[in-house]
C-alpha positions as a printed Julia matrix, in Angstrom:
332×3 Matrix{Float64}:
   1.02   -1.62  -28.81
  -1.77   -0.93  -27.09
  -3.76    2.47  -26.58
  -2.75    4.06  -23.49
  -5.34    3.92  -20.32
  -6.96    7.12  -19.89
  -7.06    7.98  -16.27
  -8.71   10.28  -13.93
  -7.73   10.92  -10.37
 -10.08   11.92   -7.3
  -8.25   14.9    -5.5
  -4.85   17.08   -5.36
  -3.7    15.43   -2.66
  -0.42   15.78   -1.93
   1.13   11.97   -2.92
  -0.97   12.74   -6.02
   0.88   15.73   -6.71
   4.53   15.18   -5.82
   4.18   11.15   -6.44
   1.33    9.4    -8.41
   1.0    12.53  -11.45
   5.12   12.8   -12.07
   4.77    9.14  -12.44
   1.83    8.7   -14.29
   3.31   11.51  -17.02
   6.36    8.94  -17.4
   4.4     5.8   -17.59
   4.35    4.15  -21.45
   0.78    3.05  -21.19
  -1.17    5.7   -19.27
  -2.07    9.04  -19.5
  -3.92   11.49  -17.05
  -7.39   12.89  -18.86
  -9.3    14.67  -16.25
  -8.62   15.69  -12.46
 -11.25   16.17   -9.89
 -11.23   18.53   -6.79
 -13.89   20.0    -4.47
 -11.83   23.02   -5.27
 -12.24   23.9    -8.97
  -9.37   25.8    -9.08
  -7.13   23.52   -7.81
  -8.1    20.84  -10.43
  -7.65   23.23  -12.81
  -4.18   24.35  -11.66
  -3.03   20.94  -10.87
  -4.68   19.81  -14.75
  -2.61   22.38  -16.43
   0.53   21.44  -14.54
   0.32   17.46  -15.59
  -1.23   17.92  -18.86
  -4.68   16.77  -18.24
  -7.37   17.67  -20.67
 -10.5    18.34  -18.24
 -10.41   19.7   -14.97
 -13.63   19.19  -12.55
 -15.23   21.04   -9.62
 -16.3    17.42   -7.72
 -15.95   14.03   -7.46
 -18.91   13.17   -9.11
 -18.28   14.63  -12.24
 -15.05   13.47  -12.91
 -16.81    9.79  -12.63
 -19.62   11.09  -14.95
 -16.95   11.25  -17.64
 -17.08    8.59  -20.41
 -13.49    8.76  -21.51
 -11.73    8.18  -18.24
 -11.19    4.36  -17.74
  -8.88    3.98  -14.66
  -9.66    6.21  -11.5
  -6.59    6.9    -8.74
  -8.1     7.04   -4.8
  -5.8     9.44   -2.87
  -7.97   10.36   -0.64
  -7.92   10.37    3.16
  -8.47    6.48    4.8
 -12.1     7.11    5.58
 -13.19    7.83    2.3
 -11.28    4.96    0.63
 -14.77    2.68    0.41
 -17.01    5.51   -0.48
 -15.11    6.63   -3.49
 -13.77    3.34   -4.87
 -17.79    2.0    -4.59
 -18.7     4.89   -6.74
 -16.02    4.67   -9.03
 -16.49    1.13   -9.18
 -20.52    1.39  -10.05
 -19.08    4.2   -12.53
 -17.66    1.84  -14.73
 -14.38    2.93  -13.44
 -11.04    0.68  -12.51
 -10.3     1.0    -9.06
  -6.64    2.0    -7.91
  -7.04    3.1    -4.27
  -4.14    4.11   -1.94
  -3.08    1.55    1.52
  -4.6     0.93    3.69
  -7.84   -0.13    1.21
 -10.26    0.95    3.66
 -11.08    1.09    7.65
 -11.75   -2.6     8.57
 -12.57   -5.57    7.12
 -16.41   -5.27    6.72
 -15.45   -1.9     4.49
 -13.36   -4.3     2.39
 -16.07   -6.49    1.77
 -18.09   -4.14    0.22
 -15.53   -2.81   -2.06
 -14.49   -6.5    -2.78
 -18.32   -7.32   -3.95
 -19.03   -4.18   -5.92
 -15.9    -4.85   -7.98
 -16.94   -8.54   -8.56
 -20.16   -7.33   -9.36
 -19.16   -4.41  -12.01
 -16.29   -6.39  -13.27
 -13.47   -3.78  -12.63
  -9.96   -3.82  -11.65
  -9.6    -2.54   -8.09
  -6.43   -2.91   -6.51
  -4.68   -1.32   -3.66
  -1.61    1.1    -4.05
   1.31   -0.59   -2.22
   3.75    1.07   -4.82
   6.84   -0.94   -3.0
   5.52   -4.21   -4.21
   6.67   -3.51   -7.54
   9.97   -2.26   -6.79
  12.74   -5.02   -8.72
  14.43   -5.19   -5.23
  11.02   -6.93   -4.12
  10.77   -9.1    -7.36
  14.05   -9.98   -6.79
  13.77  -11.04   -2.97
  10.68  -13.25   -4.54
  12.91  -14.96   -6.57
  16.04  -15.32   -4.23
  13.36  -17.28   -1.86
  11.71  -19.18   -4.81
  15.84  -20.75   -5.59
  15.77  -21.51   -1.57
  18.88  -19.25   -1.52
  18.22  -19.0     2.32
  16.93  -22.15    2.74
  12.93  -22.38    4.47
  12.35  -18.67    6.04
  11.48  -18.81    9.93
  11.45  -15.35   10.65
  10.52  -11.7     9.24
  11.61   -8.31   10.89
  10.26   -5.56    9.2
   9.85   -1.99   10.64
   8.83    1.41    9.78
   8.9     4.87   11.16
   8.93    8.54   11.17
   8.18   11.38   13.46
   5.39   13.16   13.44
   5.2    16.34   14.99
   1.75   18.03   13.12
  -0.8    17.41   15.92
  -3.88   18.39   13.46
  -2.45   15.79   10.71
  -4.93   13.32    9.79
  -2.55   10.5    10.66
  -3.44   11.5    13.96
  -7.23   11.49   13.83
  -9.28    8.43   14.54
 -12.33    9.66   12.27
 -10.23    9.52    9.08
  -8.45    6.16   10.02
  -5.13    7.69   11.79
  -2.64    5.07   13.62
   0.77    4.37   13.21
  -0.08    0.81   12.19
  -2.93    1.85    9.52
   0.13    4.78    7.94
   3.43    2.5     8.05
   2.84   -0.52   10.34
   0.63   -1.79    7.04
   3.79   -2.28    4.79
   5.75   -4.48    6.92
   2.67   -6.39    7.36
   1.45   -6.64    4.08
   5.34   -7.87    3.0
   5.08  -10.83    5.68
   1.53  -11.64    4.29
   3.06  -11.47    0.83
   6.5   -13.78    1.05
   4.58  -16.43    3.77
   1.85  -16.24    1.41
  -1.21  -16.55    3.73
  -2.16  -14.16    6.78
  -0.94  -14.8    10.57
  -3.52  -17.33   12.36
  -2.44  -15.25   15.98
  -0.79  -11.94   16.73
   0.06  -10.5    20.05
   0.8    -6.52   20.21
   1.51   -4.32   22.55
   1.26    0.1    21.27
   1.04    3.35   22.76
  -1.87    4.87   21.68
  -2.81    8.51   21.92
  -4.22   10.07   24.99
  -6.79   12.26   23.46
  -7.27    9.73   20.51
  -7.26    6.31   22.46
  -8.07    4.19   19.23
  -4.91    5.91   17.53
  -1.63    3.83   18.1
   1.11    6.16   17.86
   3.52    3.3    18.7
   3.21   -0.39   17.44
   4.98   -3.72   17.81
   3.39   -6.66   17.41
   4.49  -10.54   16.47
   2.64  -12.35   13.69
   2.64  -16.18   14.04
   1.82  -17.88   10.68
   1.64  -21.71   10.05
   4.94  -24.07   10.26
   5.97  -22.1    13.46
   6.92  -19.19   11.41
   7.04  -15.89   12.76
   7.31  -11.65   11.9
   8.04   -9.05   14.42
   6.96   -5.74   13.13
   7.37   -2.34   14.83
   5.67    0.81   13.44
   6.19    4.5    15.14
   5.05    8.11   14.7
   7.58    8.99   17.45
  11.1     7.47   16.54
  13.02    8.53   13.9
  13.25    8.08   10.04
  13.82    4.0     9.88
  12.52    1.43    7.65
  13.62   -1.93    6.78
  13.13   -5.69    6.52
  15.28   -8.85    7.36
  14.45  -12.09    6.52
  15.72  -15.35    8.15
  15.91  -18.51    6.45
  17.36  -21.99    8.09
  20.69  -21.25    5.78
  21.21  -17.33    5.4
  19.45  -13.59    5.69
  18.34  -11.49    3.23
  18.51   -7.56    4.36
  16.5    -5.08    2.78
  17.58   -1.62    3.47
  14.84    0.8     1.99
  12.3    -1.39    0.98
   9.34    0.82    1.78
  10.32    4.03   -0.23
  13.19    3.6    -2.52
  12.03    5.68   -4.26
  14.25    6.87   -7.29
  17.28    5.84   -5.24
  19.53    3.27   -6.52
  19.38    0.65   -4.02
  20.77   -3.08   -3.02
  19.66   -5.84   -0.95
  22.16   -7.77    0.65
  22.08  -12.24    0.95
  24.26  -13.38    3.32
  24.8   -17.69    3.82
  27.81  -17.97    6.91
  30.57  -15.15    6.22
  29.96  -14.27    2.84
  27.93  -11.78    1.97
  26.17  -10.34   -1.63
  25.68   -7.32   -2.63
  22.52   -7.3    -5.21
  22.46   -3.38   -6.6
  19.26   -2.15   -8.31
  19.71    1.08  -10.35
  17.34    4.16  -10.23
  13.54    3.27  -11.0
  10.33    4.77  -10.24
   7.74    2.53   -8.04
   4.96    4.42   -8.7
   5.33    4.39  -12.34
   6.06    0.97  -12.5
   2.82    0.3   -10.38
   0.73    2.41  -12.62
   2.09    0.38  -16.06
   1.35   -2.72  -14.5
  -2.03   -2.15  -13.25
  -2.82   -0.23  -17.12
  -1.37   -3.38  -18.38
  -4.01   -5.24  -16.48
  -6.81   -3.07  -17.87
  -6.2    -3.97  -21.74
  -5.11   -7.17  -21.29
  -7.33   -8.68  -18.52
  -4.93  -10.53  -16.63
  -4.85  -10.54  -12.73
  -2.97   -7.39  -10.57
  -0.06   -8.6    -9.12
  -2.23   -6.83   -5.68
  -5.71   -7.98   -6.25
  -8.12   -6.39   -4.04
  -8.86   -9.09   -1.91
  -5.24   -9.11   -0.76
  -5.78   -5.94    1.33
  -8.65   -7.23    3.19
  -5.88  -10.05    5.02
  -3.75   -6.26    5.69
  -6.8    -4.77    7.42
  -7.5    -8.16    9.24
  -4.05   -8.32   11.0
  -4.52   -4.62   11.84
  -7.3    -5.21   13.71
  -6.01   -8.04   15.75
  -3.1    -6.34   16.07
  -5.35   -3.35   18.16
  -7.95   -5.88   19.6
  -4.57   -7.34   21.54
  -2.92   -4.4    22.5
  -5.9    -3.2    24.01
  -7.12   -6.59   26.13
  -3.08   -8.03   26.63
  -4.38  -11.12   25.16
  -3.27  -12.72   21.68
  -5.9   -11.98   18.98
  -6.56  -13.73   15.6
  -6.98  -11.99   12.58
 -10.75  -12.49   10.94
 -11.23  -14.77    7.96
């Protein structure tokens, strides 16, 4: 058995509160040493609540401290590259929140300074470790479908704050950037390469033109296969994914936040359909004992880094066609 990872996390924010500490608390291989606010108070309330040991009045100290091995990036989208850099030139392993950072050139950076420190960083798509996910992975692996030709996956929620930071350009807001990323990153995922053309259309804020409140776009990957994703701060709650293979579907009903729910996928080849049930589990904690597994063993993330970077890159051809009505390829 292994000694657990000491972690430290940058902020109170609230996923870090109500999502990432409950979790963390449960997880077999982790534990949370120190928390770090710009509000010293808050660290302190939010250390005593989760059992932390140290409590710190800034960023920078909690990355001064020696014990903490694994750092967790809640922060806002904008600050995603400054804070996992630091961390990552800290000696620190790198667990930052989706979307990694604001474009691809951010990504880069974080990409190198990882190489270069030899840390962990990988990004926080909690889903991806879900069992209904490994389970779709292995349902395609058997060819229970037969050869997929098409992905729907879509994701929204309305949004009625107008000072929320979703909505703000300067911290990374956009519809596509908050949900649109997990439907995308899924496609990227199960094709296993990124789109080589997407064509979009959105409706993007009038007094925020670069924020897409509304998103649709189709993702053409090699072998004529295809994903039509929609993501939406104005329609109701609604997520999910179906996938269409030359001999049956697989439907994924909550496949972005199961949360503790028990859940089921369903496979369907002609008239007959199967019910695959998943009991309750916990995402987050399950993400947070892998990536702790990573640290003491040294094996790869099941996410490595450089997987967000193709995320970011179809997000920005996603907006570089909405806005000119032309298709747009995503950058190497």
């Amino acid at each position: 058995m292994h000694r657990p990872v000491k972690w430290g996390i940058l902020s109170t924010a609230n996923i870090a509160r109500t999502q990432f500490l409950p979790a963390l608390m449960d997880a077999h291989n982790a534990v949370l040493h120190a928390v770090g606010s710009r509000n010293l108070e808050k660290a302190r309330e939010v250390a005593a609540r989760f059992g932390a040991s140290q409590a710190y009045g800034s960023y920078e100290e909690l990355l001064r401290d020696p014990e903490i091995e694994a750092v967790y990036i809640p922060l806002p989208n904008s600050m995603h590259k400054e804070w996992t850099i630091k961390a990552l030139r800290a000696g620190k392993h790198v667990l930052c929140e989706k979307p990694m950072a604001l474009n691809v050139e951010e990504c880069d950076e974080m990409l190198q300074a990882a190489e270069e420190e030899g840390r962990l960083f990988m990004e926080a798509f909690m889903y991806r470790f879900h069992p209904q996910i490994r389970k779709t992975e292995e349902l395609l692996r058997e060819g229970r479908i037969g050869e997929v030709q098409l992905i729907r996956g879509s994701f929204s929620f309305v949004l009625k704050d107008e000072t929320n930071i979703r909505l703000i350009e300067e911290f990374g807001g956009g519809s596509a950037m908050d949900v649109g990323c997990y439907p995308i990153h899924l496609s990227n995922l199960l094709y296993g390469e990124v789109p080589h053309t997407v064509r979009a259309s959105a409706v993007y804020r009038p007094s925020a033109p670069n924020v897409d409140l509304s998103m649709c776009a189709v993702l053409e990957y090699s072998g004529n296969r295809k994903t039509v994703i929609d993501s939406s701060f104005t329609m109701p709650d609604r997520q999910g994914v179906e996938i269409i293979g030359s001999e049956g579907i697989i439907r994924i009903n909550r496949p972005w936040r199961p949360d503790r729910a028990e859940v089921s996928i369903v496979v369907q080849k002609g008239n007959i359909c199967e019910e695959v049930a998943f009991p309750s589990s916990n995402p987050y904690q399950l993400e947070i004992e892998h990536f702790s597994d990573c640290i003491r063993t040294g094996q790869e993330p099941l996410l490595p880094g450089a997987f967000g970077r193709g995320v970011l890159a179809v997000i920005e051809a996603c907006h570089k066609s909405a806005q000119s009505g032309d298709s747009a390829a995503p950058r190497a």
